[in-house]
C-alpha positions as a printed Julia matrix, in Angstrom:
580×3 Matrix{Float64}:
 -41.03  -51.04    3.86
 -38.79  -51.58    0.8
 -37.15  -55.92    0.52
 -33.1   -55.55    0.54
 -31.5   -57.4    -1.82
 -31.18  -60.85    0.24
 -34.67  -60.77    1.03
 -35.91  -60.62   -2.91
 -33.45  -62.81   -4.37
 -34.6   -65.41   -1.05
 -38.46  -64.83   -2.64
 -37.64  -65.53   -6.26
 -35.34  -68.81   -5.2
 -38.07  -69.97   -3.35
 -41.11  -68.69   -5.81
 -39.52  -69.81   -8.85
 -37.63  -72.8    -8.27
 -34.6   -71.16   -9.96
 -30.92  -71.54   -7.99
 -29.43  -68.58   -5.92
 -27.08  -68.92   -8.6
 -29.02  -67.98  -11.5
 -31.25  -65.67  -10.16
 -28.12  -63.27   -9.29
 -26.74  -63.85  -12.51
 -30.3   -62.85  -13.78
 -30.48  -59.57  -11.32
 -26.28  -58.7   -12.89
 -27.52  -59.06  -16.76
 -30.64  -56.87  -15.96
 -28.09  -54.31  -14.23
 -26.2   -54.41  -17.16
 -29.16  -53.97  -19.51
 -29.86  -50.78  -17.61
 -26.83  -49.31  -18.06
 -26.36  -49.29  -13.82
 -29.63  -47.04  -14.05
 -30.75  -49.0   -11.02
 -29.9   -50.46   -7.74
 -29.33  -54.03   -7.23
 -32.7   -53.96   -5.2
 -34.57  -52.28   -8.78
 -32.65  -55.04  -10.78
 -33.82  -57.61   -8.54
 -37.21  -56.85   -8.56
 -37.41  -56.32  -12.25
 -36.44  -60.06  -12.56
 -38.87  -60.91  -10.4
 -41.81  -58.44  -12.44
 -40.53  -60.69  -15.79
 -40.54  -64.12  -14.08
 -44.25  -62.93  -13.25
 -43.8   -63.5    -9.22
 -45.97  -61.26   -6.92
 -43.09  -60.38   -4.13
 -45.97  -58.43   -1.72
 -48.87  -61.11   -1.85
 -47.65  -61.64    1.89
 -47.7   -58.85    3.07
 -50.03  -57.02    5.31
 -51.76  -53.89    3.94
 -50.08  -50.96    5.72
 -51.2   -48.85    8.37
 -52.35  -45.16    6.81
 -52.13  -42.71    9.07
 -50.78  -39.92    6.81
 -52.44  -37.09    5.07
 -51.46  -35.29    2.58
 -50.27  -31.84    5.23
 -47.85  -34.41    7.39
 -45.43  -35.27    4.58
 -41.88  -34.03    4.31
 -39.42  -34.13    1.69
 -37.1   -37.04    2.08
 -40.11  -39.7     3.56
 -39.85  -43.21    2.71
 -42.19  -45.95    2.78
 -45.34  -43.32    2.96
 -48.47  -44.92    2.03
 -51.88  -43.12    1.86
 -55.6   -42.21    0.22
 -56.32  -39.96   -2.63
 -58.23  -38.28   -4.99
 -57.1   -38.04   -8.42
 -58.23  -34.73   -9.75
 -56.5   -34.55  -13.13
 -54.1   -37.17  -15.29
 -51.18  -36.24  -17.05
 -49.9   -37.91  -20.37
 -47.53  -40.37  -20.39
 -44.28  -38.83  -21.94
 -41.21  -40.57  -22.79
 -37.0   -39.37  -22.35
 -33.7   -40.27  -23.02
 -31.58  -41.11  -20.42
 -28.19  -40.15  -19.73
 -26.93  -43.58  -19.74
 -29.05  -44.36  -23.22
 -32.49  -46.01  -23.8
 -35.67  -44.51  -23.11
 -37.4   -43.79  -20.27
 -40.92  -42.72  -18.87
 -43.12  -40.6   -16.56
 -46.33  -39.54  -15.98
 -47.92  -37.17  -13.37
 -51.29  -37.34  -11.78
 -52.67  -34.45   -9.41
 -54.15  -35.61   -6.62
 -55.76  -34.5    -3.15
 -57.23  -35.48    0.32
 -58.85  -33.32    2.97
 -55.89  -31.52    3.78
 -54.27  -30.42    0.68
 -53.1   -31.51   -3.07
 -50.01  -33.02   -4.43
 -48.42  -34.2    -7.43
 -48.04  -38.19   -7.76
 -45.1   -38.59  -10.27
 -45.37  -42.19  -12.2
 -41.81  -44.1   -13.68
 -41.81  -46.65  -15.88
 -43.88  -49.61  -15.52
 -46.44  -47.95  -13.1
 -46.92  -45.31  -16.15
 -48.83  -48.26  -17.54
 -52.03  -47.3   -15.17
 -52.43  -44.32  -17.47
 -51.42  -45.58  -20.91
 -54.08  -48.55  -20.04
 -56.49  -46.2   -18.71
 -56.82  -47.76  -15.8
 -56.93  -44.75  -13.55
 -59.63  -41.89  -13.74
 -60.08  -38.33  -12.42
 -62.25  -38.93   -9.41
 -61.39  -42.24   -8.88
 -60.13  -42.79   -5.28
 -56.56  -44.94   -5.11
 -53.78  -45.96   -2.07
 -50.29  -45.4    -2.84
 -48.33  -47.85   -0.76
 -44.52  -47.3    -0.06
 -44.12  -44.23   -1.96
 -41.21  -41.82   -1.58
 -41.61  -37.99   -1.15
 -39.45  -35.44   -2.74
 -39.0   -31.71   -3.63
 -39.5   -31.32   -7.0
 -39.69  -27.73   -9.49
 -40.31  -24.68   -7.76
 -40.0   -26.51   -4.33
 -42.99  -27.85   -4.47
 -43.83  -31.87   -2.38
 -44.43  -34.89   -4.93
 -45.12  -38.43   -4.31
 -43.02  -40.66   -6.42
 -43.73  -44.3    -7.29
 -40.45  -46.41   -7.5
 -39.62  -49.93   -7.32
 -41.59  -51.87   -4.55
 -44.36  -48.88   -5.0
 -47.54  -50.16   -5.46
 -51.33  -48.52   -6.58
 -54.22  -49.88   -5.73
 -57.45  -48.45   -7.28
 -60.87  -47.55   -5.42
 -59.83  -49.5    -2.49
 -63.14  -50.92   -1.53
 -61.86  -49.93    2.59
 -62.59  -46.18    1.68
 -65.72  -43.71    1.53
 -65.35  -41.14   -1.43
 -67.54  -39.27    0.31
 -64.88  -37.95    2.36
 -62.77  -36.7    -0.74
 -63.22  -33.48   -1.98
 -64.87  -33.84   -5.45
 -62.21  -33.88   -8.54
 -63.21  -30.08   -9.14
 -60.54  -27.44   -9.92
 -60.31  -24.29   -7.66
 -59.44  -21.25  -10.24
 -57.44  -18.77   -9.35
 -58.13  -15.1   -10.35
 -55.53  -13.3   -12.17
 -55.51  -10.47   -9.62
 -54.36  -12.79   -7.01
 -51.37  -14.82   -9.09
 -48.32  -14.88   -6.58
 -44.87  -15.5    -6.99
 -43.57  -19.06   -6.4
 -47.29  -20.33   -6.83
 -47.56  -23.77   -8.57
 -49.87  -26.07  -10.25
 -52.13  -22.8   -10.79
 -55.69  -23.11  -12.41
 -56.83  -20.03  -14.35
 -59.24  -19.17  -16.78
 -59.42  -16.34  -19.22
 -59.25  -15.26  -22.29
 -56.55  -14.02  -25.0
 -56.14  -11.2   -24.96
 -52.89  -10.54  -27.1
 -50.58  -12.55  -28.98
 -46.44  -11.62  -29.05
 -44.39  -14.11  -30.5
 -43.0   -17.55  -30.62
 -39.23  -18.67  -30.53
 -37.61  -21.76  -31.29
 -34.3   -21.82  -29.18
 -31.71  -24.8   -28.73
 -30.97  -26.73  -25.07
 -27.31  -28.7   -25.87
 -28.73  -31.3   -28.52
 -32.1   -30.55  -28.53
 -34.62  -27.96  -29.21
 -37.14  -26.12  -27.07
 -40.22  -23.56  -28.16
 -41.2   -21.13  -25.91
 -44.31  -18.19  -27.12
 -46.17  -15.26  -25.62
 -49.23  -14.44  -24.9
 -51.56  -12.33  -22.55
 -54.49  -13.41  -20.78
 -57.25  -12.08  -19.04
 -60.2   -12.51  -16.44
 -62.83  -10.14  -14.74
 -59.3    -9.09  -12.48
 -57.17   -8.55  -14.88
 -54.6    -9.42  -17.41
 -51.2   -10.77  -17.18
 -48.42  -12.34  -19.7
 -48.67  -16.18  -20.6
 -45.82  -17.58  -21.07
 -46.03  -21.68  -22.98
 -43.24  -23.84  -22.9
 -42.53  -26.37  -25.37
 -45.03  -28.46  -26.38
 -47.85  -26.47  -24.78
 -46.0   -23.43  -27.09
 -48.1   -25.44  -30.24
 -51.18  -23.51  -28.77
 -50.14  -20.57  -29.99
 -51.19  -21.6   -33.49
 -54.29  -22.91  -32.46
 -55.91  -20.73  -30.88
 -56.74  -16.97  -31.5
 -57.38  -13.38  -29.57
 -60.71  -13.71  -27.23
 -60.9   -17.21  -27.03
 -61.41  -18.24  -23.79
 -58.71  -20.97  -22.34
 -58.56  -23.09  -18.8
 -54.55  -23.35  -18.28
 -54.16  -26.07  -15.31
 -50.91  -26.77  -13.34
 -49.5   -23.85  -14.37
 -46.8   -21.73  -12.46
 -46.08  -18.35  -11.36
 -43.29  -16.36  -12.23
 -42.2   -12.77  -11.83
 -41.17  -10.64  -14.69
 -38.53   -7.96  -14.87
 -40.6    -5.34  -13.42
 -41.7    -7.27  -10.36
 -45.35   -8.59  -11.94
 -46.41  -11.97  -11.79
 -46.27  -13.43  -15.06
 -48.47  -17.48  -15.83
 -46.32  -20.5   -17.41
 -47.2   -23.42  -18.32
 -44.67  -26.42  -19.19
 -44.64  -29.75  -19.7
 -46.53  -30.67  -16.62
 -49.57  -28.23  -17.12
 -52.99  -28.63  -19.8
 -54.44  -26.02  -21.59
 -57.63  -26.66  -23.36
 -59.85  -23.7   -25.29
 -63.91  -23.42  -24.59
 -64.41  -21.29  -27.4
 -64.47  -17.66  -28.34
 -65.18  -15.35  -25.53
 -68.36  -14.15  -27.32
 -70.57  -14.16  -24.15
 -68.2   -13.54  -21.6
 -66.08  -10.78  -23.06
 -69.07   -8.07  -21.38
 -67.89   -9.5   -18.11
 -63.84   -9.12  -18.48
 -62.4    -5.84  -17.02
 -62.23   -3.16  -20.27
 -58.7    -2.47  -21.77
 -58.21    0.78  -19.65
 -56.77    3.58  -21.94
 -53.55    4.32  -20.91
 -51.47    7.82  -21.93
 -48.03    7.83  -23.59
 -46.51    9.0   -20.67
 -47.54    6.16  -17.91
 -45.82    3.89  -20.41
 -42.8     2.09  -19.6
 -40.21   -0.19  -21.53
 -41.11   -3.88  -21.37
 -45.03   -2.82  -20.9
 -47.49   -4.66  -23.06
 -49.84   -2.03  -23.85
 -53.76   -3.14  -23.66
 -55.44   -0.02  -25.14
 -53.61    3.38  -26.47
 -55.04    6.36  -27.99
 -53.07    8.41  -30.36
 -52.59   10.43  -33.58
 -50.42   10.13  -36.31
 -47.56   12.91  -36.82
 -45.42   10.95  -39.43
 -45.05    8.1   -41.89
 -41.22    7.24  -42.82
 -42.47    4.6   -45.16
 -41.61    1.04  -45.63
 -38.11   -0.13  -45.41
 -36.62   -3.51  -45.91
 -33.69   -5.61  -44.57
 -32.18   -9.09  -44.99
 -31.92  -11.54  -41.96
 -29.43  -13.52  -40.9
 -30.95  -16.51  -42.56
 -31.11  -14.66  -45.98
 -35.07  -13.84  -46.41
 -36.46  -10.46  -46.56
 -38.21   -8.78  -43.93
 -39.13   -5.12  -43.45
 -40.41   -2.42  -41.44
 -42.92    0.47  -41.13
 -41.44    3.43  -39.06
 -44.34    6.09  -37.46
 -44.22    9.12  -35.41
 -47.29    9.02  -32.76
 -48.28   11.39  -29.88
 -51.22   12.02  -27.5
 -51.66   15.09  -24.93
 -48.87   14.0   -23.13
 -46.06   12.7   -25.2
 -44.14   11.45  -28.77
 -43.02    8.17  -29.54
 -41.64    6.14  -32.62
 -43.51    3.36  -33.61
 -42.35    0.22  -35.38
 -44.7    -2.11  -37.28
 -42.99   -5.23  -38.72
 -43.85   -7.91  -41.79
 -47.89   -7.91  -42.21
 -48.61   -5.51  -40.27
 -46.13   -2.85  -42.04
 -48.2    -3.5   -45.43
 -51.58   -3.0   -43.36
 -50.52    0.25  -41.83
 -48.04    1.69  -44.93
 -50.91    3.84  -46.5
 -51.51    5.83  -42.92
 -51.52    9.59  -43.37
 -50.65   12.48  -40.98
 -53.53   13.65  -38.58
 -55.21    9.72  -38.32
 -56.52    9.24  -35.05
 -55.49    5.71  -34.3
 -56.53    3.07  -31.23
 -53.67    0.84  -30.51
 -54.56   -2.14  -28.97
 -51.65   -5.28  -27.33
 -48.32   -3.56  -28.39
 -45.02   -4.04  -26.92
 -42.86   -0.89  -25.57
 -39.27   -1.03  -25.87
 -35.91    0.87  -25.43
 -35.52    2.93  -28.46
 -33.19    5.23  -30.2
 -31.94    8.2   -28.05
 -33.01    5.99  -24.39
 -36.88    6.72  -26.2
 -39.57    5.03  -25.98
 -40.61    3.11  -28.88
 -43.63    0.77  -29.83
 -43.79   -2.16  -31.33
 -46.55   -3.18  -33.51
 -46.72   -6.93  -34.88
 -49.98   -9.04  -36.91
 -51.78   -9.56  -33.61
 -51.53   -5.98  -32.64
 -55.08   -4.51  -32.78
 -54.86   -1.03  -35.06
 -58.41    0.68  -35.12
 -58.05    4.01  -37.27
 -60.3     7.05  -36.59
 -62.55    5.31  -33.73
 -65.77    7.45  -32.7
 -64.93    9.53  -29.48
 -61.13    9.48  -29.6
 -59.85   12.92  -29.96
 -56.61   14.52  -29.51
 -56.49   18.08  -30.05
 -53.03   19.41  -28.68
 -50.6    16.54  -29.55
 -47.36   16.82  -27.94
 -43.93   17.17  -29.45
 -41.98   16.36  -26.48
 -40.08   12.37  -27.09
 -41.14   10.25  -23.97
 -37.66    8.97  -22.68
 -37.76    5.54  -20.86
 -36.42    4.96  -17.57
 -35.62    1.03  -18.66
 -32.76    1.91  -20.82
 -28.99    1.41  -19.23
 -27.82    3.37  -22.93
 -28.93    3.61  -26.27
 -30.14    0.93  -27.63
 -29.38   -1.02  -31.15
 -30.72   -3.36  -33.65
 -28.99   -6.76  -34.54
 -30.54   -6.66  -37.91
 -27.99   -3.22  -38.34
 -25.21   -4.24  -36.89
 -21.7    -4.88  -38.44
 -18.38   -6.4   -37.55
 -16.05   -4.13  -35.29
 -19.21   -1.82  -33.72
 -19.32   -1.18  -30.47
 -22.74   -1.78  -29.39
 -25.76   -2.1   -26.85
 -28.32   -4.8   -27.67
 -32.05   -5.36  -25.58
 -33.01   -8.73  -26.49
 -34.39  -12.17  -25.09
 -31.95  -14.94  -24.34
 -33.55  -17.69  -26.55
 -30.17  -20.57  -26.44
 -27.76  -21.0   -23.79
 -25.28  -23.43  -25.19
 -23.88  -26.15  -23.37
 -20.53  -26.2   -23.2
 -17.26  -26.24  -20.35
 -18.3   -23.52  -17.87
 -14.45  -22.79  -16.24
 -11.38  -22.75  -17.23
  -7.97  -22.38  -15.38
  -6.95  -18.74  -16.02
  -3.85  -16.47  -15.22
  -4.43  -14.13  -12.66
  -2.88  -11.51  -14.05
  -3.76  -11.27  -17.37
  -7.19  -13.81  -17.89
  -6.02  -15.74  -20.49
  -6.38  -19.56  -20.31
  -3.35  -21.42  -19.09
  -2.03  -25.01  -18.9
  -1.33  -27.09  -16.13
   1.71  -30.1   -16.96
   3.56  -32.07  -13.85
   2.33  -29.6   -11.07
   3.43  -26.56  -13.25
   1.14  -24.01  -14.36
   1.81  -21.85  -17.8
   0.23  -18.94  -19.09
   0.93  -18.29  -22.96
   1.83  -14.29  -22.11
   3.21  -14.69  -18.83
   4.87  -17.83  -18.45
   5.68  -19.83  -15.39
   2.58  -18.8   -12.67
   2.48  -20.34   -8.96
  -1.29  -21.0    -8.97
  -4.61  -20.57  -11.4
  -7.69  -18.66  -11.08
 -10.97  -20.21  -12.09
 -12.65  -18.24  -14.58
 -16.71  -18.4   -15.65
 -17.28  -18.19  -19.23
 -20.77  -18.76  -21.15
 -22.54  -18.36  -24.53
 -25.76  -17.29  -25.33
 -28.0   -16.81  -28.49
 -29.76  -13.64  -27.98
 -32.7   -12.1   -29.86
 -34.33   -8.56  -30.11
 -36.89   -8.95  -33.01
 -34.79   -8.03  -36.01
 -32.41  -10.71  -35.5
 -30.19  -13.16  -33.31
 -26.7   -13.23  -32.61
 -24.14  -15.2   -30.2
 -23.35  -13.28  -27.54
 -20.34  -14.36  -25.35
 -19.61  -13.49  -21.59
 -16.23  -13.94  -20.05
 -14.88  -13.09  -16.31
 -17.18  -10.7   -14.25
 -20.2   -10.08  -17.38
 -20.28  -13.86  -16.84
 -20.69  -13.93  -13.51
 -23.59  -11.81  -13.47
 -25.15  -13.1   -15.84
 -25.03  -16.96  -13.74
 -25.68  -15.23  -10.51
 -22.78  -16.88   -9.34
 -18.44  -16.68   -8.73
 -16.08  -18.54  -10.87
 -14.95  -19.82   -7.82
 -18.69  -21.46   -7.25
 -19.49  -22.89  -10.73
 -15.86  -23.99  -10.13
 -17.09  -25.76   -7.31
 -19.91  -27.15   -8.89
 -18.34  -28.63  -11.25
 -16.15  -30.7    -9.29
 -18.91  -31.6    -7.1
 -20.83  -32.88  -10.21
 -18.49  -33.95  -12.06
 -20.27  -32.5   -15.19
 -18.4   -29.5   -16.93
 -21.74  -27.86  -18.14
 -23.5   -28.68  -14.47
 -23.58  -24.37  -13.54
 -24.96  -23.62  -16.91
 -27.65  -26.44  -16.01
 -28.4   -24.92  -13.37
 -29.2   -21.4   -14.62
 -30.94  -22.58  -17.69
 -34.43  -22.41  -16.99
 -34.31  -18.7   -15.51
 -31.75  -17.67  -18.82
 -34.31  -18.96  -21.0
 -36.41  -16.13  -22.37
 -34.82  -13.83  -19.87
 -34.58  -10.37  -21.37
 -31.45   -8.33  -20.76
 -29.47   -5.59  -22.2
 -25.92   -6.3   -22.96
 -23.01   -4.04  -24.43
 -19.48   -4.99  -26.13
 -17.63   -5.26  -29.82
 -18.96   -7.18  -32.5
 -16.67   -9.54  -34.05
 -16.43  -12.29  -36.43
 -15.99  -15.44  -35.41
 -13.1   -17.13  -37.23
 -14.7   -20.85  -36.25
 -18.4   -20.43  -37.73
 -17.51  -17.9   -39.36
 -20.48  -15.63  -38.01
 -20.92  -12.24  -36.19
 -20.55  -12.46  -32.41
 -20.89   -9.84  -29.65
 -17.95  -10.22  -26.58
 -19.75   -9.03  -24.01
 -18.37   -6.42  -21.71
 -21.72   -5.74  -19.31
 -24.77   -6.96  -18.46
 -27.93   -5.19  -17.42
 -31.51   -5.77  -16.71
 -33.73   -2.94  -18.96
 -35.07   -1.72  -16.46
 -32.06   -1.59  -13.68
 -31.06    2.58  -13.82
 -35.21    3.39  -13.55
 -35.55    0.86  -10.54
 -32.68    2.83   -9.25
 -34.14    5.99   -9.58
 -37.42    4.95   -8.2
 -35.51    3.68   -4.95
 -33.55    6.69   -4.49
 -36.89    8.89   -5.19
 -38.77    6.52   -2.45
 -36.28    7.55   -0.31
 -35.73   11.3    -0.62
 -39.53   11.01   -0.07
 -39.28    8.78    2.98
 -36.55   11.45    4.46
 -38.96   14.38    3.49
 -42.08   12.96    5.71
């Protein structure tokens, strides 16, 4: 059990020789120091950490009864055995009071199950010393569990927590051995956490550099495969350097990873901060014994599919065209007409890949291999090709005799789609893109109910600038994005109802957030991590921004790609269900 306050500063008195006196005026300065970042019981024992006094050397060692299936979130004073099966890096934070911070994780199991030990501060020290091992066997005495990301139990180490390594009480032999179980790609759930798969790479899609308030996040895409299957790999942050370093068919071991779904209901891998990914090579041996890219047809394509293997023939080469970015450099595009047997699409190869392809002639038989499908002009399909996009020309036993002529129209598109890199200041347009910044900023204002606009509120009276004198605000939801569709990125701004949607929440909630949290930005918080390379399709006016003096888009709806096909496919399940 955890000292109160008396009970400490009684210890140090006696242990130290100090007065009562000084030892609370030490326990207020360290309180101070801290900004209030700890309770008087934290400050207290902190003092007595520095003065070098042992406050448990008394005490008994506690009873373990636990295992690892009998804890519940909220469980104090928990003390049991482990296995450490993998240690996490030490990493260091700000906190929101100032000065720096840090935490470590360590994965560890008994008999019954695995958890996630999470390490603050001074106890991080086990692992920066390298004091603690995977395999090793420790106690964790008068530890605190919690629900952390995803939902998922951890074990956290606080003040009065204490680790003891390979108590000499305890036979290893009854640990499992600190041995990974690996998950196969076919059987990748949603809500699944710290996941273990290996595979190889199997495509490579792009990496982004977003913003979060003041600081800056990385997030890249990838695909990766096993004898099951193949999925999308998703790296967050600092596990998004990978991308550089290693290349298609290597073979990977992502551990602690999570599962998400995408926006067409497939589980998709992650990997953040508190997963490992390390690379065994290329797959040279091991490739025979992954599942073959299955050849798909034009027509069982889909917008937002990542397409592993695609046979077609070339119809038409619009040549190389160039555009400026937002930033001011030069990039340009390669625009192709390809069919098969059962369908026509436009294809798009960008930057390197538009000089490796511009010399492609009409009636070249071509295998596409890891290309991304989009919404393109006219609700068409379109494909994107990029550097890591596979392009075989004429390979032996592809052939396509009858090529179609008839456009394959996607059933992901809400309306035609544009590109940011064409856009210009008073169009009204529809944009696909991924949300790569969600800025932090006041989430509701006080609003007039009849006409939106923000009002004032002075000695109990409320004044809207158009319609004077109102009895009573609204709460209004308002939000700003960055979004990005390939060709360029642009602010995007959601007010009233687009915003709303786009939270997955009222005004009248984030309202209520906020003055539950006291934090103006606390709903956008919130939402963050599922905004974050969400991809959506929004429509409204471009406009210029008198403040930065940039394009904007003032968003009047918000869709998912794919939400008007999922429709369909619902009512078609139905008529079907009716029919049998």
């Amino acid at each position: 059990m955890s000292l109160k306050l008396d009970a400490i500063i009684e210890l140090i008195v006696t242990k130290s020789g100090k007065t009562k006196d000084e030892v609370i005026k030490l326990i207020d300065a360290k309180r101070k120091e801290l900004d209030g970042y700890v309770t008087d019981e934290g400050a207290a024992s902190l003092v007595a950490r520095e003065l070098d006094l042992d406050l448990f050397e008394k005490q008994s060692a506690p009873e373990l009864k636990l295992s690892v299936r009998d804890l519940v979130s909220g469980m104090s004073g928990v003390s049991l055995n482990l296995r450490v099966l993998r240690v996490y890096p030490v990493r260091t934070f700000t906190r929101k009071q100032g000065g720096e911070g840090k935490v470590a994780n360590v994965l560890c199991s008994d008999t019954t199950g695995s958890i996630r030990l999470t390490l603050w501060s001074q106890h991080t020290k086990i692992i920066s010393d390298r004091e603690i091992e995977e395999g090793d066997i420790i106690r964790v005495i008068n530890c605190r569990v919690k629900t952390g990301l995803r939902e998922q139990l951890e074990l956290h180490l606080g003040v009065g927590s204490r680790v003891m390594m390979n108590p000499p009480d305890v036979d290893a032999s009854e640990f499992p051995e600190a041995a990974l179980v690996f998950t196969k790609i076919v059987n990748l759930r949603e809500g699944m956490s710290d996941v273990h798969v290996q595979g190889t790479i199997k495509a490579k899609y792009r990496k982004t550099t977003f913003s979060r308030g003041e600081s800056e996040g990385v997030v890249a895409n990838l695909s990766i495969g096993d004898e099951s299957g193949q999925t999308r790999l998703v790296l967050w942050d600092e596990q998004a350097e990978w991308f550089d370093k290693i290349e298609i068919d290597d073979m990977i071991r992502v551990e602690s990873g999570y599962v998400r779904l995408d926006r067409n209901k497939i589980p998709e891998l992650h990997v953040g901060r508190r997963g490992r990914i390390t690379r065994h090579g290329a797959a040279t041996v091991e490739r025979s014994a992954t599942a073959p890219a299955r050849m798909v047809f034009l027509k069982d394509i889909k917008a937002g599919d990542y397409v592993t293997a695609l046979g077609v023939i070339v119809i038409a080469n619009h040549g190389i065209k160039t555009f400026t970015r937002k930033d001011g450099s030069e990039g340009k595009r390669l625009v192709l007409i390809l069919a098969d047997g059962t369908g026509q699409v436009r294809a798009v190869a960008w930057g390197s890949a538009a000089d490796d392809l511009a010399d492609l002639t009409e009636g070249t038989l071509l295998k596409i291999e890891n290309a991304g499908c989009r919404v393109g002009l006219n609700e068409e399909l379109e494909l994107h090709i990029n550097k890591w996009t596979k392009v075989k020309r004429n390979p032996s036993g592809l052939e396509i005799e009858s090529p179609s002529t008839e456009p394959i129209r996607t059933e992901g598109s809400v309306s035609q789609s544009q590109l940011l890199s064409g856009v210009t200041q008073g169009n009204q347009v529809t944009i696909r893109g991924t949300i790569v910044q969600v800025f932090h900023q006041k989430s509701v204002y006080d609003a007039c109910p009849k006409c939106s606009r923000k009002v004032t509120i002075s000695n109990s009276t409320t004044t809207c600038p158009k319609c004077g004198k109102i009895s009573q605000s609204v709460p209004r939801i308002i939000a700003q994005i960055i979004i990005d569709d390939g060709t360029e990125n642009m602010r995007a701004r959601f007010i009233g109802a687009p915003a709303e949607k786009l939270f997955g929440m009222t005004s009248t909630e984030a309202k209520a957030i906020v003055e539950e949290s006291g934090e103006d930005d606390e709903p956008i918080r919130r939402v963050e991590e599922s905004l974050l390379g969400r991809e959506i399709v929004v429509s409204g006016r471009v406009r210029l921004n008198n403040f930065s003096n940039e394009l904007e888009i003032a968003v009047n709806s918000v869709e998912e790609p794919n939400a008007i096909g999922e429709a369909k496919r619902l009512v078609e399940e139905i008529e079907r269900g009716t029919q049998t």
